[in-house]
C-alpha distance (Angstrom), angle and dihedral (degrees) to the residues before:
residue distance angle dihedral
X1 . . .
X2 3.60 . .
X3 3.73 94.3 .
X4 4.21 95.5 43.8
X5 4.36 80.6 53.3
X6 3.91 90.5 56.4
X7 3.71 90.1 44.0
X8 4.06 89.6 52.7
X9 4.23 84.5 44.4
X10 4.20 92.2 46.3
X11 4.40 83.9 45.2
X12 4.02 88.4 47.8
X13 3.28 83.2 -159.4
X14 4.09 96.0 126.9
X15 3.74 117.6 34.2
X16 3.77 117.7 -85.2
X17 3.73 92.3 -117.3
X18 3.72 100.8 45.0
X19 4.36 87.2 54.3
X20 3.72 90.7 42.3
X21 4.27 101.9 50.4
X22 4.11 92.3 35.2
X23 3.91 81.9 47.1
X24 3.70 90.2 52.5
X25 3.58 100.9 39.4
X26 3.77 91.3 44.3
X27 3.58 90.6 62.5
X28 3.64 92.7 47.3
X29 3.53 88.5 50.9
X30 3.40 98.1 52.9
X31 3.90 98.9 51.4
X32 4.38 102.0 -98.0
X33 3.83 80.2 130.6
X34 3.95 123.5 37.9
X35 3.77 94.5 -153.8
X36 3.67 119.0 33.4
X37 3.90 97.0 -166.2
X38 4.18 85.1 58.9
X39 3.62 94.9 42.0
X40 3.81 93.1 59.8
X41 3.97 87.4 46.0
X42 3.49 93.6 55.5
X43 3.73 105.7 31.6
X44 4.02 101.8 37.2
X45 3.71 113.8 81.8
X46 3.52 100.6 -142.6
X47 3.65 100.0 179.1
X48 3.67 88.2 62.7
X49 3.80 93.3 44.3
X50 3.97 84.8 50.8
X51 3.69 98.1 41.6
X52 4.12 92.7 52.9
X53 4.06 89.7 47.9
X54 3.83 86.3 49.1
X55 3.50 104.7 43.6
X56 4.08 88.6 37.6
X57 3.60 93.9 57.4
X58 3.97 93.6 45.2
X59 3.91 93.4 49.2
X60 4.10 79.2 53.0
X61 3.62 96.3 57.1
X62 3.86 101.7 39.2
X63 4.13 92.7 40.1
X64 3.78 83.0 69.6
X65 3.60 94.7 57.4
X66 3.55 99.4 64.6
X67 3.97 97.6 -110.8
X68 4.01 97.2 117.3
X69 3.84 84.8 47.8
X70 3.74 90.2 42.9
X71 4.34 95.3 54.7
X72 4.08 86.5 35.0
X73 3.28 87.3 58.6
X74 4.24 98.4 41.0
X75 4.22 85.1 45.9
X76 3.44 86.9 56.7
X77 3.95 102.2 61.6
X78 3.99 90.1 39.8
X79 4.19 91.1 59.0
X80 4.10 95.8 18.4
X81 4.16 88.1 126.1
X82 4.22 90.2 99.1
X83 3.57 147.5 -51.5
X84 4.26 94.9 -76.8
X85 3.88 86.7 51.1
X86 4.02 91.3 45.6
X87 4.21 89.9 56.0
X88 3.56 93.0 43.5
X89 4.29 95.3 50.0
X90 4.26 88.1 44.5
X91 3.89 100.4 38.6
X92 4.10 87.6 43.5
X93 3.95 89.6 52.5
X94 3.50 90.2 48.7
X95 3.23 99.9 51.6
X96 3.89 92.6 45.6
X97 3.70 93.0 55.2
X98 3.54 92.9 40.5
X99 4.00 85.4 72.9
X100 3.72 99.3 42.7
X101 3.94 92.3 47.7
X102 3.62 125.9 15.6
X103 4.32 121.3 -79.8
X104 3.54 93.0 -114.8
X105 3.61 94.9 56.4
X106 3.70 93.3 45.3
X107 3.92 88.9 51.1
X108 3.49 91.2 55.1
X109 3.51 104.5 49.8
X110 4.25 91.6 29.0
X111 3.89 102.4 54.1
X112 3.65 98.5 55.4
X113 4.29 92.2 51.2
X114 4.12 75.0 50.1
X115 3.61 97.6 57.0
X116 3.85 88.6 44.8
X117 3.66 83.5 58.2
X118 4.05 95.8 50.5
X119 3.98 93.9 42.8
X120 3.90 93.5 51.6
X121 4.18 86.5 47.1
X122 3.87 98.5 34.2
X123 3.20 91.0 -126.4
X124 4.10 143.9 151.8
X125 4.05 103.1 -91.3
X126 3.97 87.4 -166.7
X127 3.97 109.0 81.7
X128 4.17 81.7 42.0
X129 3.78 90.0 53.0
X130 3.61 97.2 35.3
X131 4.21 87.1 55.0
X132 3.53 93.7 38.8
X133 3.94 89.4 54.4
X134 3.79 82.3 54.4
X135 2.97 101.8 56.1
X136 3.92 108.7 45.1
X137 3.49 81.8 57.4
X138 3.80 96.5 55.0
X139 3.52 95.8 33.3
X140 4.34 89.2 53.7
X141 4.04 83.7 66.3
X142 3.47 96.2 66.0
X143 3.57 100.5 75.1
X144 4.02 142.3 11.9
X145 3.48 95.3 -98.7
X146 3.62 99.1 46.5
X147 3.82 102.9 79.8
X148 3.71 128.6 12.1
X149 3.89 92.5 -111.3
X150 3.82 99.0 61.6
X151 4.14 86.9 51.8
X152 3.97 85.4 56.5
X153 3.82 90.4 37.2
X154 3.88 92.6 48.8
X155 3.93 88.2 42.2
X156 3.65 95.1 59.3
X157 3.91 97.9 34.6
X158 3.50 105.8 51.9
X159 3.85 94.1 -123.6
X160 3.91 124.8 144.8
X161 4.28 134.4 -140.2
X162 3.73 95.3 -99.9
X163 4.46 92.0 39.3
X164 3.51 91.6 52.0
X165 3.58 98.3 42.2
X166 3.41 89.6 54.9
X167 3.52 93.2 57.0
X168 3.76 100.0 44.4
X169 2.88 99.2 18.8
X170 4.51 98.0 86.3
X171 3.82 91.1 48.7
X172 3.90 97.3 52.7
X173 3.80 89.9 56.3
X174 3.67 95.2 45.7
X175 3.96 90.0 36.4
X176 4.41 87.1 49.7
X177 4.04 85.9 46.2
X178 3.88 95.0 58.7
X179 3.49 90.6 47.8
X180 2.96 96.2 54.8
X181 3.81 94.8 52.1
X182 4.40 95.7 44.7
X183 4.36 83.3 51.2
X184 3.45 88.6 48.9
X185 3.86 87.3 49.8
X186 3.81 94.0 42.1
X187 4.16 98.5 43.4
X188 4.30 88.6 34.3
X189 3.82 90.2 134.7
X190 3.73 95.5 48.4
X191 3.36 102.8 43.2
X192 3.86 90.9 46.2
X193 3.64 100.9 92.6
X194 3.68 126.7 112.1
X195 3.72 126.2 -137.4
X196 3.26 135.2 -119.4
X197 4.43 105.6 -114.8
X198 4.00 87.1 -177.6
X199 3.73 94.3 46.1
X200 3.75 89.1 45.1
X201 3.31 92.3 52.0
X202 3.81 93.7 61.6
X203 3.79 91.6 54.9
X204 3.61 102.8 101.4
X205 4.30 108.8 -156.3
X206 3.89 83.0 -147.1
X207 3.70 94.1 67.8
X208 3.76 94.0 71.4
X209 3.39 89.3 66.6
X210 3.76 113.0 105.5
X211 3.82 99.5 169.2
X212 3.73 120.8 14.9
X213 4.20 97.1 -154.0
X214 4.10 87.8 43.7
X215 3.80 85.5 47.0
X216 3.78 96.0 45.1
X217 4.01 92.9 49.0
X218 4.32 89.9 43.1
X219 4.35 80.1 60.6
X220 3.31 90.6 50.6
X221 4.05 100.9 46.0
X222 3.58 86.6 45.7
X223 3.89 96.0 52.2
X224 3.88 92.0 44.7
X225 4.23 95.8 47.8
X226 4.35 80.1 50.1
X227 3.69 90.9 53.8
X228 4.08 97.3 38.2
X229 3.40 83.0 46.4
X230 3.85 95.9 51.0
X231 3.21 90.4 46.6
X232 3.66 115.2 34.6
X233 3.74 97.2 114.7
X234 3.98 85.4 65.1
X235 3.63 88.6 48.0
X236 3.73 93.0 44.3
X237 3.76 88.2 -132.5
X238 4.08 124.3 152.8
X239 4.07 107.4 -132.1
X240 3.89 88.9 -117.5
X241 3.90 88.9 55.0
X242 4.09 86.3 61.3
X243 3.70 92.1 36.1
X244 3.52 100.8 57.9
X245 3.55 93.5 38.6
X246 3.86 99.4 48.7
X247 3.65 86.8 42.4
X248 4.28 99.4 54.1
X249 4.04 81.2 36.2
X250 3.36 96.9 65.1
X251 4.01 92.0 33.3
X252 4.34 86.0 57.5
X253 3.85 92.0 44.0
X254 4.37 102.5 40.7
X255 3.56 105.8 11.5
X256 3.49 113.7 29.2
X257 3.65 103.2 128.5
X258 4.10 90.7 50.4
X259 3.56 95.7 53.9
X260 3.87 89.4 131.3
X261 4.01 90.1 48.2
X262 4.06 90.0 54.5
X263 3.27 99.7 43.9
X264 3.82 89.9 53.0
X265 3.93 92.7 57.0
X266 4.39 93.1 60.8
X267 3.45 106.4 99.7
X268 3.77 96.4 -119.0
X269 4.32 84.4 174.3
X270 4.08 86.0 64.4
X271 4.07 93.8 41.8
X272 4.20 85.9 50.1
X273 3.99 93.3 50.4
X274 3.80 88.8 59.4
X275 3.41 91.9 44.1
X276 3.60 87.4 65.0
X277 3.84 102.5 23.5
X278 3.78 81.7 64.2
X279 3.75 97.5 55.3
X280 3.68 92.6 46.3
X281 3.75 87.7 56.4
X282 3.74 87.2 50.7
X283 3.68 97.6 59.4
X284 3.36 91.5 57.3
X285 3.68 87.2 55.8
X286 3.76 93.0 43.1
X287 3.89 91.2 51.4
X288 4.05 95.5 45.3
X289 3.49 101.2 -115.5
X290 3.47 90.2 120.4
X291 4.10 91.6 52.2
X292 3.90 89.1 42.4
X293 3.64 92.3 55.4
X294 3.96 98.1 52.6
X295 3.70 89.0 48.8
X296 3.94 89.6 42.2
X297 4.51 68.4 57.8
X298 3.69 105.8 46.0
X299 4.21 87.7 49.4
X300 3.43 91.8 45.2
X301 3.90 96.2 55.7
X302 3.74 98.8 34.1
X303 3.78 126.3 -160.2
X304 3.99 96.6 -29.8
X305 3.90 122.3 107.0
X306 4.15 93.7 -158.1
X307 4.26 81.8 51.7
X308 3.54 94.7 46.9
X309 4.28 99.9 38.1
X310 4.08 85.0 49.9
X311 4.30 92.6 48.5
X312 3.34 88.3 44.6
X313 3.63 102.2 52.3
X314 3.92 89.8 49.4
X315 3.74 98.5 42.5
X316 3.49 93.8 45.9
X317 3.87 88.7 46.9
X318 3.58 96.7 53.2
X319 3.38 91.6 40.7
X320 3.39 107.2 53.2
X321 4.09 85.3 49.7
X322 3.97 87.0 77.9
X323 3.60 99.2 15.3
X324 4.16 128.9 70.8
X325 3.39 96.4 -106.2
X326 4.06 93.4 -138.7
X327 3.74 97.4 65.2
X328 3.95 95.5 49.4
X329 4.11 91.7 38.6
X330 3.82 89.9 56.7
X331 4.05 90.3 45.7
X332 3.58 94.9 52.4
X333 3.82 93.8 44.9
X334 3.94 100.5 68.8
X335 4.47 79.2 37.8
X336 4.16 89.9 59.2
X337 3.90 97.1 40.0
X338 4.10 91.2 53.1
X339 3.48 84.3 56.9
X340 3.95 92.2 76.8
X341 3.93 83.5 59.9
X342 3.78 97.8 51.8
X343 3.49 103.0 49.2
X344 3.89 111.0 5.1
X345 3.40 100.5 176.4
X346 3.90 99.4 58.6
X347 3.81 90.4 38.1
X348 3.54 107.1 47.8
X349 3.58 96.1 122.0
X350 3.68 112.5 46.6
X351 3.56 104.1 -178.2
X352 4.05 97.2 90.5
X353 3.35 78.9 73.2
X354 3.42 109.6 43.6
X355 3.76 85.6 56.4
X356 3.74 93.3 54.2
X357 3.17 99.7 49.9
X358 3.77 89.7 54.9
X359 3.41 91.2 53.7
X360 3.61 97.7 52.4
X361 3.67 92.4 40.5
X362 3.70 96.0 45.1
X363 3.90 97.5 37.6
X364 3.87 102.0 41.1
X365 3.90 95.2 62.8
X366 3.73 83.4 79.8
X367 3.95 91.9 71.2
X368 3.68 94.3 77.6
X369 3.79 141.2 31.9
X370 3.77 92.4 -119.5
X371 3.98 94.5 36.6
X372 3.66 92.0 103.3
X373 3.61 147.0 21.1
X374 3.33 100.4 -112.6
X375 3.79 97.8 46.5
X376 3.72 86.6 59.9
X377 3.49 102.3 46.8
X378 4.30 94.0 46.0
X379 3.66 93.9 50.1
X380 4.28 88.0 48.3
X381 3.81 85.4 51.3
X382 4.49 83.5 48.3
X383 3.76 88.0 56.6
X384 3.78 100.4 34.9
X385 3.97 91.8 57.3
X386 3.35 112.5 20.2
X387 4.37 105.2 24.6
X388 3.66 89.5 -116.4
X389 3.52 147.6 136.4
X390 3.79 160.6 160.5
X391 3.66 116.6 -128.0
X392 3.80 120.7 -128.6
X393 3.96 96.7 -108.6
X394 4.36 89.1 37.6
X395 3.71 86.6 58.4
X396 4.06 94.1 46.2
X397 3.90 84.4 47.2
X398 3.26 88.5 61.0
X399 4.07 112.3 33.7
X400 3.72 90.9 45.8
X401 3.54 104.9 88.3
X402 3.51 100.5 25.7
X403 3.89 91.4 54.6
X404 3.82 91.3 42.7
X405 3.44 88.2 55.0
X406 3.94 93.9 50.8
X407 3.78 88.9 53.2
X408 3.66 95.3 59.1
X409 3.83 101.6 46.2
X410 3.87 76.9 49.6
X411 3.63 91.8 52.6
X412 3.63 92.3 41.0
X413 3.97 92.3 49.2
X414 3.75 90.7 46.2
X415 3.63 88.2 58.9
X416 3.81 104.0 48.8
X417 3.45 114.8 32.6
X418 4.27 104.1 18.3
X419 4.75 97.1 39.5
């Protein structure tokens, strides 16, 4: 079942949130899960359901204010040489705030500044998109916070912020600087444009401003959901939690009276299809095919740490291309630390592994559209504004190469200077 609703979703020929809830509630219907009400506990990830709703309804209220338009605007006359120098300044930003908060986050409050951008150059938002998609996703492996995974990872190994950073911290930058160098290969005529310095020296950042108090406050919102962010382990705070209360904050305080209007603009459509994405992924935890395939994993690769880091970087790559990379992270986990108990003396240290796996995990949801939660959510935000999109098999085209390459220098890094 799950492999005939990916099919439908690589086709596009049915909406992706039609395939993904009938998936989902076929399964339930058919008896994968013997109580529905504790299969949607399990499976669902509700603090990413919760964090998108949040975080969609904030960048709602504060895009009408003129801020996104506003720091659009300000990028522009910092990387105004030409279109290559443009991709590198956004993607690079991206990818640094992608490891201080987490990539969805810095999706949702990054691609609408980027469309800004595009509309004031009349230019093609896709390679920009496409890059920046690349490299939240890369950048979220560089530390625990970045990416779900590493907080599980971390979690179960023991390892710290400044330890794992450390670690993953090299091969994310040199993984987000060959990106950046194939999507300037693969979008060359796009991005070669030059810019107008004159004509960009007329725009005047203060224009975008549509109300001064509204725009005031929107700085403000946005500075305190960076710093709850930054610091929600402190705070012990889930990323929902801040979400949803930044996100009905700023509704009370700017938009209060058009409630009805912002609630309209969240792409509810998006916020269903991981609803149900999420459930498929959980019958094939439920059912063991999950289990069976990391054992299928630890046969395969023996008693050998340098066999085992390398399979597990490319499984867990490939994997997590097609598959929520939550569900299969947490599977593998209790797989990996067993492996201590099985052969000691070749896995004494664990924590080759633990960084491979994050890399795969982290790294492969840029093979597919729907790999990771970011992906989803900036190419929603693509159609919602601007009636665009990249198809299923055009984004593949595109992220296969460049995310084949990242898993080899990851491999290859893994081996030298972490075994």
């Amino acid at each position: 079942m799950f492999l005939f609703a990916y099919t439908i979703l690589i086709t596009e020929k049915v909406n992706r949130t039609i395939v993904a809830i009938l998936g989902a509630t076929l399964m339930m219907i058919l008896g994968i899960f013997e109580n529905h009400i504790e299969a949607i506990k399990n499976y669902v990830d509700v603090n990413t359901i919760y964090l998108l709703m949040g975080m969609m309804i904030f960048v709602s209220v504060i895009r009408k204010k003129g801020l996104f338009e506003y720091l659009g605007i300000v990028t522009l006359k910092v990387f105004q040489k030409n279109g290559y120098v443009l991709y590198f300044g956004l993607t690079f930003i991206v990818a640094l705030l992608s490891a201080i908060i987490d990539n969805v986050t810095t999706v949702l409050v990054f691609v609408p500044i980027t469309l800004a951008i595009t509309d004031t150059l009349d230019v093609d938002p896709l390679p920009f998109i496409f890059g920046e998609i690349m490299a939240s996703n890369i950048g979220g492996t560089a530390t625990i916070i970045g990416d779900p995974p590493n907080i599980m990872i971390a979690s179960a190994a023991g390892l710290n912020f400044t330890e794992f950073f450390i670690n993953n911290g090299p091969i994310s930058f040199l993984n987000i600087f060959v990106m950046q160098l194939f999507t300037i290969l693969l979008f060359k005529k796009k991005l070669n444009f030059k810019i107008d310095r004159e004509k960009v020296k007329s725009f005047d950042p203060n224009s975008a401003i549509k109300n001064k108090k509204g725009f005031y406050i929107s700085w403000l919102l946005l500075i305190l959901t960076l710093l709850l962010f930054i610091f929600q382990h402190q705070l012990e705070m889930e990323s929902s939690t801040i979400a949803l209360f930044i996100g009905f904050l700023a509704l009370l305080i700017l938009d209060r009276n058009e409630v009805e209007e912002i609630l309209k603009e969240v792409e509810w459509g998006t916020i269903l299809f991981f609803f149900g994405l999420f459930i498929m992924t959980g019958g094939l935890v439920q059912t063991g095919v999950l289990k069976d395939l990391t054992q299928i994993l630890v046969n395969i690769a023996g008693n050998s740490m340098r066999s085992f880091a390398m399979m597990l970087i490319g499984v867990a790559g490939v994997i997590s291309g097609f598959v929520d990379n939550i569900p299969f992270t947490a599977t593998l986990i209790p797989v990996i630390k067993n492996l201590q108990h099985i052969n000691p003396s070749v896995f004494s240290d664990l924590n080759p592994l633990w960084y491979s796996l994050s890399l795969g995990a982290c790294l492969g949801g840029n093979f597919t559209p729907i790999g990771a939660s970011a992906n989803i959510i900036a190419l929603a935000m693509l159609k919602q504004f601007k009636n665009e999109e990249i198809k299923f098999l055009e984004f593949f085209k595109y992220s296969f190469f460049i995310v084949t390459i990242n898993l080899i220098l990851s491999a290859i890094y893994v081996e030298l200077i972490l075994i």
